[in-house]
C-alpha positions, 0 to 999 in steps of 0.5 A: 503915747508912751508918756500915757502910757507911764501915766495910766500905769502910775494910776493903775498902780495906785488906784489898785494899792489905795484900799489897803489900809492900816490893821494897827492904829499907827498914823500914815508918815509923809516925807519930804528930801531932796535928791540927786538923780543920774540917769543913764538913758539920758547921760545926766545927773540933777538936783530934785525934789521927793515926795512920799506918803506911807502907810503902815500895813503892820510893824514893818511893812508900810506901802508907800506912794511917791513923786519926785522931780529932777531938773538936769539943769548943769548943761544951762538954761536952753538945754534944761531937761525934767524928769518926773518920777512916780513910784509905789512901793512896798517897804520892810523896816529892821530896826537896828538900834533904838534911835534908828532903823534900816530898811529895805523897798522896792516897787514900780513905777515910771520915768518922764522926762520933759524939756529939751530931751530925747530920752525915752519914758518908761516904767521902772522896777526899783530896790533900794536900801535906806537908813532913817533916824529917830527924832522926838516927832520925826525922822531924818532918812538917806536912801540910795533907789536904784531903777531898771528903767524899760524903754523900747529898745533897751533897760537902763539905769535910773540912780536916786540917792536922797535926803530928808525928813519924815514927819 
């Protein structure tokens, strides 16, 4: 049930954020990392996979929604757990040279774990800080995503810290 839960406000959260649209005629970006998720409701840390769509609502304002999923697979094959990790944000650039720019998002979203687990799942408030430099047709970005994630019985921390590319 709870997992339906996180699942209907992911939804919620999308369909609610899905007409705004662009008020200039910059194209939506997509990017593509890997990421290192350690979590403290679950006492582990894996590797993982992120995936993001923006869409710029000005200059340097974007909305974003994006998926990643993390494998806690350092324990062995027959105690692998998942997490997926949905998440809509809104996301502030400074730009603070020519060839690069820093920027700030925060957001909403869920933790899902699945596997050989018994951690909660939740809804999670995340802020985050990243960098992104400029190449001739796209970006390469690091980004540390800090998370409350709200379970039943107690908040805990999800800590994302990613790399990779935005088209």
């Amino acid at each position: 049930m709870r997992r339906l839960s996180c699942l209907l406000l992911f939804l919620g959260l999308t369909l609610s954020l899905a007409p705004a649209q662009a008020q200039d005629d910059r194209p939506s970006r997509f990017g593509l990392g890997i990421q290192m998720l350690g979590s403290t409701a679950s006492g582990n840390v894996g590797p993982g996979l992120h995936f993001r769509a923006s869409t710029p609502l000005n200059s340097d304002v974007s909305l974003a929604l994006g998926s990643g999923l993390t494998g806690f697979i350092f324990q062995g094959r027959d105690q692998a757990a998942f997490a997926l990790d949905p998440q809509v944000s809104a996301i502030v650039s400074f730009s603070t040279a020519r060839a690069q720019n820093m920027y700030v998002h925060a957001g909403a979203g869920a933790y899902v774990p699945f596997g050989d687990t018994n951690t909660e799942s939740g809804p999670t408030f995340n802020l985050g800080v990243g960098q992104a430099w400029l190449l001739d047709e796209s970006s390469l970005f690091v980004e540390f995503n800090p998370g409350f994630l709200v379970g039943q019985e107690s908040t805990t921390l999800v800590l994302p810290i990613r790399v990779g590319v935005i088209l």
